[in-house]
ChimeraX commands (.cxc) that place a marker at each C-alpha (Angstrom):
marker #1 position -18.29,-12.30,-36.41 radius 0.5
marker #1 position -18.88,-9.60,-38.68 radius 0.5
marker #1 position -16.28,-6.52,-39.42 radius 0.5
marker #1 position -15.76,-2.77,-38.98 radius 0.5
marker #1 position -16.77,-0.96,-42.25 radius 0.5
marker #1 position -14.59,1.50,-40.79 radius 0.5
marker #1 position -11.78,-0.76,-40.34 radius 0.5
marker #1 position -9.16,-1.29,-43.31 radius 0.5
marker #1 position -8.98,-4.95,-44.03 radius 0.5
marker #1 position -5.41,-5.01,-43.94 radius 0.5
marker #1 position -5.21,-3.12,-40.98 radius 0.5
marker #1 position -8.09,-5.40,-39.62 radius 0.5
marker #1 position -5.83,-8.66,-40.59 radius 0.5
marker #1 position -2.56,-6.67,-38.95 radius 0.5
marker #1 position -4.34,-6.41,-35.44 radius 0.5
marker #1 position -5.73,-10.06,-35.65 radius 0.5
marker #1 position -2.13,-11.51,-36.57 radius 0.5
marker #1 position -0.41,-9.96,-33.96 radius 0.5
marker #1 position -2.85,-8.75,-30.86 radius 0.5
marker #1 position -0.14,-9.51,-28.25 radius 0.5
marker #1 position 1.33,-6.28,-29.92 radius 0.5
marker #1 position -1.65,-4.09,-29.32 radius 0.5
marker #1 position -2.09,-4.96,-25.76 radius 0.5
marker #1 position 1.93,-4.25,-25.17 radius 0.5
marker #1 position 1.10,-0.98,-26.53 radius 0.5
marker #1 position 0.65,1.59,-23.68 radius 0.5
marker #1 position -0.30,5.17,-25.73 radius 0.5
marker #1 position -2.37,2.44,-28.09 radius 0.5
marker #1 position -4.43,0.86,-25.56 radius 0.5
marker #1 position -4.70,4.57,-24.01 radius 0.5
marker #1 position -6.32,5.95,-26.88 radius 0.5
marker #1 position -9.01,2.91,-27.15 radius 0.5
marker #1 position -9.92,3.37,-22.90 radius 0.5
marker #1 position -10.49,6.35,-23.98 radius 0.5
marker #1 position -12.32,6.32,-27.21 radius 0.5
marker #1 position -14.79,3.59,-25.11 radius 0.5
marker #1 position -15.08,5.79,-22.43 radius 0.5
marker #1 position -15.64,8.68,-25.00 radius 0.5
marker #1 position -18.91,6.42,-26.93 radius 0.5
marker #1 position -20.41,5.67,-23.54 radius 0.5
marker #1 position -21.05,9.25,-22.02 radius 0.5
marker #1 position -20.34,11.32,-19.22 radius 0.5
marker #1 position -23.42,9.65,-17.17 radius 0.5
marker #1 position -21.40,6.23,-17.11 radius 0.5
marker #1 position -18.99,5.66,-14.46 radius 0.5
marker #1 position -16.50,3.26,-15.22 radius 0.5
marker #1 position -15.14,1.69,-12.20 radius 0.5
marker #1 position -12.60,-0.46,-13.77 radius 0.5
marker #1 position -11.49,2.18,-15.90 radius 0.5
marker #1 position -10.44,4.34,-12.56 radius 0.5
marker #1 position -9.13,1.54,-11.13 radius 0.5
marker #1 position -6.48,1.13,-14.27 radius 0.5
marker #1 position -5.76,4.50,-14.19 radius 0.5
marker #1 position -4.97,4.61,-10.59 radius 0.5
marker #1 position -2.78,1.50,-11.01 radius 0.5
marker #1 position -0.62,3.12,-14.48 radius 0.5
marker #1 position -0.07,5.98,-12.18 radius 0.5
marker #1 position 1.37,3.84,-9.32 radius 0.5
marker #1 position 3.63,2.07,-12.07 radius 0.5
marker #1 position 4.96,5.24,-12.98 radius 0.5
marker #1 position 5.92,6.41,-9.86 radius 0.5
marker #1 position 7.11,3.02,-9.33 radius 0.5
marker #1 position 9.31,3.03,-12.57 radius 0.5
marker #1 position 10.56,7.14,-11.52 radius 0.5
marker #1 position 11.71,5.55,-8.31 radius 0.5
marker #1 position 13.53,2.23,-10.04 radius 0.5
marker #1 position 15.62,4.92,-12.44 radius 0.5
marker #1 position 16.06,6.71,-8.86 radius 0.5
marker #1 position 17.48,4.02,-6.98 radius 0.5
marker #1 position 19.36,2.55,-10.33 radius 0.5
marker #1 position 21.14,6.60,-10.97 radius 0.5
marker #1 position 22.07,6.45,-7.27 radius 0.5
marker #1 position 23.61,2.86,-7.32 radius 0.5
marker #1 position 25.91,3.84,-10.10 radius 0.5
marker #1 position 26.54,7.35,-8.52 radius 0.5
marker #1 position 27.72,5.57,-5.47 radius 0.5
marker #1 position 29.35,2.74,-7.13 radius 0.5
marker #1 position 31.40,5.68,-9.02 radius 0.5
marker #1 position 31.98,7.30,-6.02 radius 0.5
marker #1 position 33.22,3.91,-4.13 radius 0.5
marker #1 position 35.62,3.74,-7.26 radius 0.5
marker #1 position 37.24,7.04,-7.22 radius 0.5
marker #1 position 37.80,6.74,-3.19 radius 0.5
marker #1 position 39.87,3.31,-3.64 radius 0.5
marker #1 position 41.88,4.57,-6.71 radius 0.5
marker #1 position 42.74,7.85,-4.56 radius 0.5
marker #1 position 43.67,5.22,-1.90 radius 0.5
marker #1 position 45.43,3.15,-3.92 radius 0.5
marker #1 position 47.45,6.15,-5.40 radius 0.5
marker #1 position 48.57,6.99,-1.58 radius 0.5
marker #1 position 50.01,3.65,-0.71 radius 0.5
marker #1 position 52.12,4.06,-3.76 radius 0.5
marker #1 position 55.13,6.85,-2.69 radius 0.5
marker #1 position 57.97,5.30,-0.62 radius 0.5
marker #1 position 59.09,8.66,0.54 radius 0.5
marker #1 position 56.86,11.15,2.48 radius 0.5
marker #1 position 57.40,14.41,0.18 radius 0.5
marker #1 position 56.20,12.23,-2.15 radius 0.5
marker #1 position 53.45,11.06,-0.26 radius 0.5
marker #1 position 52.07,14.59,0.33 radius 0.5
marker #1 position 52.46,15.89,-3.69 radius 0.5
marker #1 position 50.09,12.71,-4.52 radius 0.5
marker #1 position 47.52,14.06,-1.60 radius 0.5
marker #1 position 47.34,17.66,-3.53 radius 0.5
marker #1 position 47.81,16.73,-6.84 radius 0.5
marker #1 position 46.79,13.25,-8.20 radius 0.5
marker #1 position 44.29,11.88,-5.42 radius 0.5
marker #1 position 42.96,15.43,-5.59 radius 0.5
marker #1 position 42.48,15.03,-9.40 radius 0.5
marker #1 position 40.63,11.00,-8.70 radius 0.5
marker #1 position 38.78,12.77,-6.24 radius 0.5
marker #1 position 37.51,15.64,-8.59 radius 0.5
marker #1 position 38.12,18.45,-6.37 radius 0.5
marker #1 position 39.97,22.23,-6.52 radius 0.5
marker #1 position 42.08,21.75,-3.76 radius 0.5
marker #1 position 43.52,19.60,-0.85 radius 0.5
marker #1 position 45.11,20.76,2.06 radius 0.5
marker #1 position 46.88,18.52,4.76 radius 0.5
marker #1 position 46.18,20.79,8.24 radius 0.5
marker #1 position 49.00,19.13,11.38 radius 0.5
marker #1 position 48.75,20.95,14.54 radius 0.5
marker #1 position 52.29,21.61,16.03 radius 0.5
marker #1 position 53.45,23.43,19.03 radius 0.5
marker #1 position 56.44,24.43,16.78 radius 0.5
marker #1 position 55.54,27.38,14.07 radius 0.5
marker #1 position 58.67,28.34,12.56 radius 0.5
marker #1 position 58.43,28.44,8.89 radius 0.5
marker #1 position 60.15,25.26,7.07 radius 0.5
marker #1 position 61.30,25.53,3.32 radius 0.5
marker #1 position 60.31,22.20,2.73 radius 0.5
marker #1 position 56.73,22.85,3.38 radius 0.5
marker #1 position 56.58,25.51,1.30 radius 0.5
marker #1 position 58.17,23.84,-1.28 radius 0.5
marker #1 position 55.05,21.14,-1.32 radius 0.5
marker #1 position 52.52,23.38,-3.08 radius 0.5
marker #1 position 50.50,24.23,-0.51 radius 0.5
marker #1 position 49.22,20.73,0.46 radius 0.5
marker #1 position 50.76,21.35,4.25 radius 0.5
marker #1 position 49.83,23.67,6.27 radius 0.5
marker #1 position 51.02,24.16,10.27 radius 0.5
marker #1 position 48.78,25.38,12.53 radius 0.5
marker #1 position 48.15,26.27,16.61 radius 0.5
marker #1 position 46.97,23.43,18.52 radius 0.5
marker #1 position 43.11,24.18,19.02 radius 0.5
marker #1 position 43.02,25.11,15.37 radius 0.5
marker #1 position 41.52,21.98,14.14 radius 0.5
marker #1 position 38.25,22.18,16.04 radius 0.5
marker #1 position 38.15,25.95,15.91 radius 0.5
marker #1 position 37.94,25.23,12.66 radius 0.5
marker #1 position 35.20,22.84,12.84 radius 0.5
marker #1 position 32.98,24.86,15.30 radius 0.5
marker #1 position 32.56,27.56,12.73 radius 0.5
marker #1 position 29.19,25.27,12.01 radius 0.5
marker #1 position 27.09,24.58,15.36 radius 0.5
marker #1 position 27.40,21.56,16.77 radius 0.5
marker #1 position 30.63,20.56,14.19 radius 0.5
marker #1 position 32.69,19.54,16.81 radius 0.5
marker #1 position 31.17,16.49,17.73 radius 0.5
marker #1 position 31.37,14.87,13.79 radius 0.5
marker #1 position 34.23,13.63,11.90 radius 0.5
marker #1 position 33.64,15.08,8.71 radius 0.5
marker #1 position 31.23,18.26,7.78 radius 0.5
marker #1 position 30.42,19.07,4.33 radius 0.5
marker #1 position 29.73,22.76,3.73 radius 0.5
marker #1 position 29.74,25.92,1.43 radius 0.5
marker #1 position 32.80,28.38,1.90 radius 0.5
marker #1 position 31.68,31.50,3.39 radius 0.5
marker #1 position 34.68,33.01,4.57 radius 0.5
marker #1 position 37.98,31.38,3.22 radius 0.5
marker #1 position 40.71,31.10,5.06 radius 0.5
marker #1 position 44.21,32.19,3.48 radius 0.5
marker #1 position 45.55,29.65,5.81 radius 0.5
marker #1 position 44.36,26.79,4.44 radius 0.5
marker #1 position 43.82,27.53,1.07 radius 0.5
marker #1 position 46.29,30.30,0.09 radius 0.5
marker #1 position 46.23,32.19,-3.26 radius 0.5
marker #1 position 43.21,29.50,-4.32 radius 0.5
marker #1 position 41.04,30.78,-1.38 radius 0.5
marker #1 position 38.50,33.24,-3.59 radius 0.5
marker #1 position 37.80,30.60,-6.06 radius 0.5
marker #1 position 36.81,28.00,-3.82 radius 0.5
marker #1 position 32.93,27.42,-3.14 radius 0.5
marker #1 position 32.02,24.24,-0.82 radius 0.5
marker #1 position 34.96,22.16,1.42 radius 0.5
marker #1 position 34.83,18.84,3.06 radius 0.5
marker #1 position 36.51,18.75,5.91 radius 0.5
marker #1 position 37.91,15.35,7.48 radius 0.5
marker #1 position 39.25,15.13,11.36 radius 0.5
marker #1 position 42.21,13.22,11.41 radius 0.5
marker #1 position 43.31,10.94,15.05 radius 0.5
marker #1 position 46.83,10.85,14.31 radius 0.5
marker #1 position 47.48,8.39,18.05 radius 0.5
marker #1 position 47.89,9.30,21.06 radius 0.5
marker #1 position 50.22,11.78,22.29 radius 0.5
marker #1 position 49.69,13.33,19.03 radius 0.5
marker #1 position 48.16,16.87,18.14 radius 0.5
marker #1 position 44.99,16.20,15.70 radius 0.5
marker #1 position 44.88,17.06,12.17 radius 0.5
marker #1 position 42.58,17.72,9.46 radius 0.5
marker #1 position 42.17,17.13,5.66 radius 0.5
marker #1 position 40.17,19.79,3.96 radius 0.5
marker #1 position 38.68,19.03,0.51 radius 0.5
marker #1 position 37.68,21.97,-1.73 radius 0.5
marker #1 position 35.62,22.69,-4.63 radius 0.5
marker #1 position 34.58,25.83,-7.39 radius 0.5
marker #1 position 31.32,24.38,-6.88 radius 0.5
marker #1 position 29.08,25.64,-3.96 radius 0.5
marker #1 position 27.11,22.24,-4.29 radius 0.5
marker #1 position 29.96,19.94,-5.01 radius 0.5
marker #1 position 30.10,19.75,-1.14 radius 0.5
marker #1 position 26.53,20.27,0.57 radius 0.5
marker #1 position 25.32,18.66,3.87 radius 0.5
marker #1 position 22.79,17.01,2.35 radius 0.5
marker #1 position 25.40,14.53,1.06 radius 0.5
marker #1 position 26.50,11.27,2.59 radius 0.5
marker #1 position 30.28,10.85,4.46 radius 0.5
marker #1 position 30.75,7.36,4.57 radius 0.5
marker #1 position 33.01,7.40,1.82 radius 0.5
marker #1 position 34.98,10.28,2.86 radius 0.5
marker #1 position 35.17,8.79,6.13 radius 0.5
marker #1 position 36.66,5.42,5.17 radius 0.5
marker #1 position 39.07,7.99,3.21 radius 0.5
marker #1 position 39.97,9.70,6.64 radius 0.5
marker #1 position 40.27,6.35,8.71 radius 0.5
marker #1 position 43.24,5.16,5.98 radius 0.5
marker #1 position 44.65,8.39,5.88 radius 0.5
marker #1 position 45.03,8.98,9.44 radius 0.5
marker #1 position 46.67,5.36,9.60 radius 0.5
marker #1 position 48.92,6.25,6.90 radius 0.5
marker #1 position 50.35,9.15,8.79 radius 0.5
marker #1 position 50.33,7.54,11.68 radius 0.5
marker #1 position 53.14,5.10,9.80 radius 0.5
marker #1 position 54.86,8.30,8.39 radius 0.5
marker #1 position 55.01,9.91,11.85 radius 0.5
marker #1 position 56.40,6.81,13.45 radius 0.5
marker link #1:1,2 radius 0.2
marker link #1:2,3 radius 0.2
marker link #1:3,4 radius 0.2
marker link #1:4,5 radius 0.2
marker link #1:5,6 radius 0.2
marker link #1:6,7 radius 0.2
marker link #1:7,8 radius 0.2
marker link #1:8,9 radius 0.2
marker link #1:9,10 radius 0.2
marker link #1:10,11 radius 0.2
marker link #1:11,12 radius 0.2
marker link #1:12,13 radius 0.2
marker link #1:13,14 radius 0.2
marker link #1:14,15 radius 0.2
marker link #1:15,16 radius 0.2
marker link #1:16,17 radius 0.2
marker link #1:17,18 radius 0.2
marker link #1:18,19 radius 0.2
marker link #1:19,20 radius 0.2
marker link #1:20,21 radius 0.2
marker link #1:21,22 radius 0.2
marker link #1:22,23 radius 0.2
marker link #1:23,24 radius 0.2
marker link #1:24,25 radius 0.2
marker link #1:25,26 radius 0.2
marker link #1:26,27 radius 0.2
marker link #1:27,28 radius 0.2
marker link #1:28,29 radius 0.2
marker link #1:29,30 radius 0.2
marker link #1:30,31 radius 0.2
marker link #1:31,32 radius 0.2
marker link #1:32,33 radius 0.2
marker link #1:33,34 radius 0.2
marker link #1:34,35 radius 0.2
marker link #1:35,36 radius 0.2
marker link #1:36,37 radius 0.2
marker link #1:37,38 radius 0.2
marker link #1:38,39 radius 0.2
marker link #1:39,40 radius 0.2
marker link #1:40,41 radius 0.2
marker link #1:41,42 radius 0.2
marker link #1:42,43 radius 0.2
marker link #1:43,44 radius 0.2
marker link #1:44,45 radius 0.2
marker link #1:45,46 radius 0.2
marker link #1:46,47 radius 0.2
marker link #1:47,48 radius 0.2
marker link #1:48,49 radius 0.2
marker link #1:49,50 radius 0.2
marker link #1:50,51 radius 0.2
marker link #1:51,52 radius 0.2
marker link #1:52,53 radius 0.2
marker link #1:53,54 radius 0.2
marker link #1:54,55 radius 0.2
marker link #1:55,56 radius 0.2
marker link #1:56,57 radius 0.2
marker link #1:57,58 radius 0.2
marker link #1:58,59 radius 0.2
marker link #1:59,60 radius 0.2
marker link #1:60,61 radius 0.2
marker link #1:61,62 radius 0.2
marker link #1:62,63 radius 0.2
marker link #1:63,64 radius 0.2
marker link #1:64,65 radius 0.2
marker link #1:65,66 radius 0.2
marker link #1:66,67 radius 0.2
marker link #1:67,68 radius 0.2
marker link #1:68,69 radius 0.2
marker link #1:69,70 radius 0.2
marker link #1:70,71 radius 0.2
marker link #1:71,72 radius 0.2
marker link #1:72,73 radius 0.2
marker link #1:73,74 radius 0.2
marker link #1:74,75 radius 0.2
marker link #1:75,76 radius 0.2
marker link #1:76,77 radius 0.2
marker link #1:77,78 radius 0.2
marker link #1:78,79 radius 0.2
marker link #1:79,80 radius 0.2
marker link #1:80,81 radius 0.2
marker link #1:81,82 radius 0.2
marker link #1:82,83 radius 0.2
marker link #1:83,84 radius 0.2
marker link #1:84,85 radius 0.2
marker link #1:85,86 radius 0.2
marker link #1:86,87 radius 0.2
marker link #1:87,88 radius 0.2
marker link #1:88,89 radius 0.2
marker link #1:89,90 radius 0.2
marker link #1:90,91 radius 0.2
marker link #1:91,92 radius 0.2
marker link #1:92,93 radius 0.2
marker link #1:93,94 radius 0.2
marker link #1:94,95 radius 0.2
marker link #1:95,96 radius 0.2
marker link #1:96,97 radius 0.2
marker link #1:97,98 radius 0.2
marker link #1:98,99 radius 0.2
marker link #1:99,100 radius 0.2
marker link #1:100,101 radius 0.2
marker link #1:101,102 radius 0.2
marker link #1:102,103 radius 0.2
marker link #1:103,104 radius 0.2
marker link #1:104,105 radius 0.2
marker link #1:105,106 radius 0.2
marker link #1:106,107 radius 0.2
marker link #1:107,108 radius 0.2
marker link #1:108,109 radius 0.2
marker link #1:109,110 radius 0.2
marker link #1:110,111 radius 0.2
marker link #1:111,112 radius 0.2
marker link #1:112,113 radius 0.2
marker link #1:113,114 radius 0.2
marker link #1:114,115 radius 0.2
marker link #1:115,116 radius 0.2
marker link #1:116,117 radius 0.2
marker link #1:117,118 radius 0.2
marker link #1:118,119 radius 0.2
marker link #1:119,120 radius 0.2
marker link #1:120,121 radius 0.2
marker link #1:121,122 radius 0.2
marker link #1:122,123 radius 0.2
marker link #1:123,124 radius 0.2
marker link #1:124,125 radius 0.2
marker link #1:125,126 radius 0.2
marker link #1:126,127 radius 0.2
marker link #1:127,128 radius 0.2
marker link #1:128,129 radius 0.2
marker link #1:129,130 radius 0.2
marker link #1:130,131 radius 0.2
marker link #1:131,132 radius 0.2
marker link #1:132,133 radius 0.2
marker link #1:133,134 radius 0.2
marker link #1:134,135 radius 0.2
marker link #1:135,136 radius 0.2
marker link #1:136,137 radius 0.2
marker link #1:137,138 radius 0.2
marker link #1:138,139 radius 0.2
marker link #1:139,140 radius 0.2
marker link #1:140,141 radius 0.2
marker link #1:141,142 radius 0.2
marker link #1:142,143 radius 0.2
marker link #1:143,144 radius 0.2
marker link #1:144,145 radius 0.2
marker link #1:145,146 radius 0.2
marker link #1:146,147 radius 0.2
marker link #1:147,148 radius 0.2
marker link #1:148,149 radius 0.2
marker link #1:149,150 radius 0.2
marker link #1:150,151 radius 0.2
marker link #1:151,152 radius 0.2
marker link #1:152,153 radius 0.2
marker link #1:153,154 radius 0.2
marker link #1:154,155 radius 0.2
marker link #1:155,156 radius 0.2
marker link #1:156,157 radius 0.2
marker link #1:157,158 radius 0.2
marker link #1:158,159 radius 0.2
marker link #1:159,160 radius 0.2
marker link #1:160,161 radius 0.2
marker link #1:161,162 radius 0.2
marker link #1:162,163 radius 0.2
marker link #1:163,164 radius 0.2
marker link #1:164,165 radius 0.2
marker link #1:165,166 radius 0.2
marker link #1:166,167 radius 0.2
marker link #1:167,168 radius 0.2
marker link #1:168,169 radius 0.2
marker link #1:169,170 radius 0.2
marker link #1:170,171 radius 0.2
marker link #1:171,172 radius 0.2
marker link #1:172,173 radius 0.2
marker link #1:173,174 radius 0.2
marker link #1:174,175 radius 0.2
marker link #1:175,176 radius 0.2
marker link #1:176,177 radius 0.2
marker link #1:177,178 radius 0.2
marker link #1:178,179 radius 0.2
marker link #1:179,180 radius 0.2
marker link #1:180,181 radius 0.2
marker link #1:181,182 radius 0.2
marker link #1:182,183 radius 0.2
marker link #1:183,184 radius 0.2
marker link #1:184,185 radius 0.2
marker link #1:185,186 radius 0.2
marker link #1:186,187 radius 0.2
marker link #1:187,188 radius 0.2
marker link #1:188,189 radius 0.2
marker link #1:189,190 radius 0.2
marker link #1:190,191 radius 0.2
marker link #1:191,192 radius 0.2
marker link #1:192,193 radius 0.2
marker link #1:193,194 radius 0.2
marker link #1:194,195 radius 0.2
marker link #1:195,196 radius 0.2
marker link #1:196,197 radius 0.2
marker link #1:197,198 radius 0.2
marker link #1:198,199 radius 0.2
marker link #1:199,200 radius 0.2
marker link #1:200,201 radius 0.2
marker link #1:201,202 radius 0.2
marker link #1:202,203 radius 0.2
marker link #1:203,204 radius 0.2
marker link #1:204,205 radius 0.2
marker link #1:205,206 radius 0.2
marker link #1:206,207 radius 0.2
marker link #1:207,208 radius 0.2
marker link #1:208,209 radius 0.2
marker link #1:209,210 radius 0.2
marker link #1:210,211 radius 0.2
marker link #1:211,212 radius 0.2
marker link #1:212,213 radius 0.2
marker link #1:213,214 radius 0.2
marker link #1:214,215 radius 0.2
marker link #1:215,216 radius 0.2
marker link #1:216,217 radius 0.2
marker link #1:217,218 radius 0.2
marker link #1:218,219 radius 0.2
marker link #1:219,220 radius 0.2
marker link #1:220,221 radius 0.2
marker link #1:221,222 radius 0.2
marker link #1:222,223 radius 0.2
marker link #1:223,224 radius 0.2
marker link #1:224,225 radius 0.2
marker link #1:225,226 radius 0.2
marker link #1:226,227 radius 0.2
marker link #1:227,228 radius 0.2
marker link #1:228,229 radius 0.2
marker link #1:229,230 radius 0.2
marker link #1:230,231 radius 0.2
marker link #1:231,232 radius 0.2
marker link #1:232,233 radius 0.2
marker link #1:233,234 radius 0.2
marker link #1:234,235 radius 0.2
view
């Protein structure tokens, strides 16, 4: 077999040693397709040729999609993480002052959001020092308020959780905070029967921290517990 003038011997004797290497090359063995389709002409169609290309194209869209499904494994895996510590952190408090501080402060910063607010209907409205002395994390309201609140979307009513932006705050729920929040999650609590519903409403700075788009099964494992929880506290 004779040699390539053109060809450096040692480069020559590099290739020949290790050709495995070459063929693992993907720009490399690019550049030769190309530099035989280049020396045979434009009148030459190359059928195997389009056939690789067509197939390197499908791996790349097949490797895009791995990294895809791989990013949103660990996204959810992260997200399944935060929701049990945040869990967790709730069964901790033995009294139920206590329990509510955790709620707005440290499940609030697990959960990486602005603001939580714990929403009980009552028939009773008189103002309670105690509740103001929680922070904000309790707020009374009229019975109805709960779904009124959720209709503000159409067709809310009917779902257990709705992820949204924040169009039109409401002091109520959110107080002083009210004009820097962006996007709320809001989870329907069954609190058993006999009882008035409640509500847990997430917040966030971020308009798409919270977007419909998003899944809820996460937030509504977080709601089932919760709602059990308070059911214990309200026993």
């Amino acid at each position: 077999m004779s040699s390539n003038p053109k060809l450096k011997d040692n480069l020559r004797a590099a290739i020949l040693a290790e050709p495995d290497a070459v063929l693992d090359d993907k720009d490399l063995m690019q550049a030769l397709v190309a530099a035989n389709e280049q020396a045979r002409g434009d009148n030459v169609i190359d059928l195997r040729g389009i056939a690789m290309q067509r197939l390197e194209a499908r791996l790349d869209r097949l490797e895009d999609t791995h990294r895809s499904v791989i990013a949103a494994a660990y996204e959810n895996l992260a997200g399944t993480n935060q929701v049990h510590r945040a869990i967790l952190r709730l069964l901790e408090p033995v009294e139920f002052e206590d329990f509510l501080r955790a709620l707005g402060n440290d499940v609030a910063e697990i959960l990486r959001v602005d603001h939580i607010t714990l929403v009980l209907e009552s028939t009773v409205t008189q103002d309670d020092p105690s509740v103001n002395d929680l922070g904000g994390v309790l707020t009374i309201a009229v019975p109805g308020f709960v779904d009124d609140y959720f209709t503000r979307d159409r067709n809310a009513s009917s779902r257990e959780v709705i992820l949204r932006e924040i169009k039109q705050p409401c002091p109520k729920i959110y107080g002083r905070k009210a004009a820097q929040l962006r996007s709320e999650a809001c989870l329907k609590l069954d609190l058993g029967e006999g009882r008035l519903p409640g509500m847990i409403v997430m917040a966030a700075s971020d308009p798409r921290h919270f977007t419909p788009q998003l899944g809820t099964d996460l937030l509504t494992f977080f709601a089932g517990v919760f709602e059990r929880s308070m059911r214990h506290w309200l026993s």
